[in-house]
N, C-alpha and C positions, 0 to 999 in steps of 0.2 A: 347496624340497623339502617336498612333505606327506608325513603317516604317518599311516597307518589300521591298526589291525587290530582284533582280537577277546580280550576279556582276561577268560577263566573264571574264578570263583570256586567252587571247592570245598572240603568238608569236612565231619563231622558234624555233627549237629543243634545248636544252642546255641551254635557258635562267633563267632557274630555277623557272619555273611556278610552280613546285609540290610542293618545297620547303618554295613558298612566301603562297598559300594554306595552305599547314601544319602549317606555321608562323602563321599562322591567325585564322584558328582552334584549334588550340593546339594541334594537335593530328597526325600522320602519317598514313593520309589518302592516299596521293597518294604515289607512289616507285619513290624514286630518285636513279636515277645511272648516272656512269657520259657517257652512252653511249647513242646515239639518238634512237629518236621513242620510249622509255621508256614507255612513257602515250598513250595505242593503245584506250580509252575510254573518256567520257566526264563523268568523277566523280564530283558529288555538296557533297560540304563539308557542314554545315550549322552552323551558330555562331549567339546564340539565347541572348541577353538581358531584361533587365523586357520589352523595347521601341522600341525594334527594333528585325529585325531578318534579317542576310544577307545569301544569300542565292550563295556560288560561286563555280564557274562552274570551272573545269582543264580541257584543253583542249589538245589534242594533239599537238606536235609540228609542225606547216606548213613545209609541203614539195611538191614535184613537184613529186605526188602515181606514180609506178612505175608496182601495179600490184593490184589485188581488195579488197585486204586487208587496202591496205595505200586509194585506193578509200574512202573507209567505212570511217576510221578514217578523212578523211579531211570533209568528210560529217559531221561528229562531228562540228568540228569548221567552219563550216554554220550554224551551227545549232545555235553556240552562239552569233551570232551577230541577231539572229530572236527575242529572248527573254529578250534579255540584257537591265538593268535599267542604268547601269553602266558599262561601256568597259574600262580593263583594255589591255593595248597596251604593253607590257612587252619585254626590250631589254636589251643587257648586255654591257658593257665595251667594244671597238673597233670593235663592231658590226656597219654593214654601211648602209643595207638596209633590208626588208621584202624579202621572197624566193620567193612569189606570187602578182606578182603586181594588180592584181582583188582583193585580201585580202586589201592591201593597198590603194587602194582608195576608198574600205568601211568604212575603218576607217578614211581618211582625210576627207571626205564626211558625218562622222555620225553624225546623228541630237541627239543623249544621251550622254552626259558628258563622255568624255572620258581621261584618267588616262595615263601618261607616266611613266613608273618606267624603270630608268636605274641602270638594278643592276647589284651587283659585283663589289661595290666603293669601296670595300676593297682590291682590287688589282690592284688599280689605284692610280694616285699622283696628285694633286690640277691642275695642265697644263691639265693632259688628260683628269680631268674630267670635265673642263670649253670649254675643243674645244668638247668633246663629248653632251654635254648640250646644246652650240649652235647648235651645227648639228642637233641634234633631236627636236628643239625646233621650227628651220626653215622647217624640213620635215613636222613634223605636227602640223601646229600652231593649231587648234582647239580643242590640248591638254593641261590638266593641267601635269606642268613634277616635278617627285621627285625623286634625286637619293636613292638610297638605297642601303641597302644589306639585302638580305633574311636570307642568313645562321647568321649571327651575329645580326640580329632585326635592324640595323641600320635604322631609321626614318619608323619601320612597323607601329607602334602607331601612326603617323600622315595620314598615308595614308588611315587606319581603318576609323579614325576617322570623315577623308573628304568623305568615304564609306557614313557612315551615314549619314552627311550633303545632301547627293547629291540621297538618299532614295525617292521614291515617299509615303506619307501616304497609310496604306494598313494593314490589319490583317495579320499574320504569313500566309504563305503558306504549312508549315509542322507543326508537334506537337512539343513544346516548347524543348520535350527531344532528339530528333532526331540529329543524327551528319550528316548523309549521308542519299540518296537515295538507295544506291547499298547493297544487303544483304549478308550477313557472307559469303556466301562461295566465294562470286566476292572476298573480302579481302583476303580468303585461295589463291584462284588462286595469285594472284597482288603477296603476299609475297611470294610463290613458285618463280615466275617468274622473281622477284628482286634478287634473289640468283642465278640464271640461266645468267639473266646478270652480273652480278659481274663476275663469276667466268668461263663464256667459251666466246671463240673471235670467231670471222669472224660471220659467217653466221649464227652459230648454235644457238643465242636467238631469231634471227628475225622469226627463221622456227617455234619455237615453241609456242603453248598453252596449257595450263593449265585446265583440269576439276575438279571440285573434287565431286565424286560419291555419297559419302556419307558424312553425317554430323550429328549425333548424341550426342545431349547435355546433360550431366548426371550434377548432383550435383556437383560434384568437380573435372571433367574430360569432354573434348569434344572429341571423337572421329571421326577422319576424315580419309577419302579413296581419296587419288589424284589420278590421271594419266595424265604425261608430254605428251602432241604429238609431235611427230615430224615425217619430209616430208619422210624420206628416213632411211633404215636401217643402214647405216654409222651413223647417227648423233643417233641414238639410242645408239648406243656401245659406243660413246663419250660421250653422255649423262649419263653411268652407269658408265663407266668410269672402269679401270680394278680388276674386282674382286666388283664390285661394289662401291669403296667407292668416286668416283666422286659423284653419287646419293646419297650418305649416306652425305657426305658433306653437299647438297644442304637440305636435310632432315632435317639433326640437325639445322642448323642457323635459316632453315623457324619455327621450331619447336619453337626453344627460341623463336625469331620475333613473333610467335602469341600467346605465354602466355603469352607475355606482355601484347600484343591486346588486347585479351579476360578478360584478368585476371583469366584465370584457367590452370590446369594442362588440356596436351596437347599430343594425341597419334595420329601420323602421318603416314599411310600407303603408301608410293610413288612407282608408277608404270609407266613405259614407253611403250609407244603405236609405231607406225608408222600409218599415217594418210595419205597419199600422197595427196600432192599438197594441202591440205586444205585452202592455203592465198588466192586459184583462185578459190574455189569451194565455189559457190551462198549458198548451202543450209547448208553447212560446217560453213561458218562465219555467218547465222542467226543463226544457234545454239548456234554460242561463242556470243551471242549477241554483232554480229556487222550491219549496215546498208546495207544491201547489195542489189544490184542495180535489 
């Protein structure tokens, strides 16, 4: 008997969806930073067994879009409650409610098994995490609930495990060796764009996107050509930063970051564009492959 299906991760911004993902693939598929709207795509991770194959979905973090960019991304997470074998419901420690109440009565209302993970019990104390358990247990009773912790693996192995159980019979939907859906250069962008948030505040990561022009795989070297966009000539000259080596920063870290990835030696060309207004412009975001309306 194999089991295949589709196992959605949803929740708000900062509850560590990219992290419990990554936990669960082995691998640093999605960019975690500790700053919201992180994940602007729906990346599938994929975790293949001789019997089974899961197949899960990262989702954006739910927010209340502000302009047609966050549009696109919340269209993402519609998207995963259309396909889903398995809904995983994901909240953290002294979190009290969902940001979108239509999201939340999708999920009290789902007719597919749906998963509570309350994580980040490693910064909690046996009190908060017995009144925190009640409370999520009462909001959605038609959840199975497990606390946990993503960053430390606390009880990932059980939740894996109820994955499976909870599988419909079905052939693999990908090829056995497959991690992702998304091709090398979406990973050049994500790790460009992970160092972009670490390292500048306010506005200046939300403006930006990531291309990368070129990508050329040799023997024992991958050469790649990026270009950062940003909305406005200000945020270009912060983004080089003076004399360039804010940009050289961000160069070097993505550099190591994807010889990990790859496992090869790695030559990084990074270039700053100005794009204006590209989060409100229709045919700007189908290009960055986002859904735009």
């Amino acid at each position: 008997m194999h089991k295949a299906g589709f196992v959605n991760i949803i929740g708000n911004p900062n509850v560590g969806k990219s992290t419990l993902m990554n936990a669960f693939v082995g691998e640093k598929l999605s960019i975690i930073t500790s700053k919201a709207q992180t994940t602007r795509h729906r990346i599938l991770g994929i975790v293949n067994g001789d019997d089974f194959q899961v197949v899960l979905s990262d989702t954006p973090g739910i927010i209340k879009p502000a302009y047609e960019l966050q549009e696109s991304m919340m269209g993402f997470v519609k998207s995963a409650f259309e396909d889903a074998d398995v809904l995983i419901y994901m909240v953290e420690i002294g979190e009290k409610e969902l940001k979108d109440d239509a999201f939340f009565k999708k999920i009290t209302n789902s007719k597919i098994p749906v998963l509570l993970l309350l994580n980040k019990i490693d910064r909690s104390n046996q009190e908060q995490l017995e009144e925190q358990a009640a409370l999520w247990q009462s909001k959605v009773p038609n959840a199975e609930f497990y606390p946990i912790s993503a960053l430390t693996g606390f009880n990932i192995k059980n939740v894996f495990d109820r994955i499976i159980e909870l599988l419909p019979e079905s052939p693999a939907f990908y090829p056995k060796d497959q991690l992702t859906d998304k091709p090398e250069r979406f990973f050049v962008n994500e790790k460009i764009r992970e160092k972009i948030l670490m390292h500048y505040k306010k506005e200046i990561p939300y403006a930006v996107e990531v291309d990368t022009e070129e990508f050329f795989e040799e023997e024992n070297i991958i050469r790649m050509r990026s270009v950062i966009m940003v909305e406005r000539e200000t945020q270009k000259g912060i983004i080089i930063g003076h004399k360039g080596s804010a940009l050289k920063r961000v160069g070097v870290e993505a550099r190591k970051d994807l010889e990990k990835f790859f496992g090869k030696q790695i030559h990084l060309e990074l270039y700053v564009k100005v794009n204006k207004n590209w989060r409100s412009n229709q045919n700007q975001l189908k290009r960055f492959g986002y859904n735009a309306k």
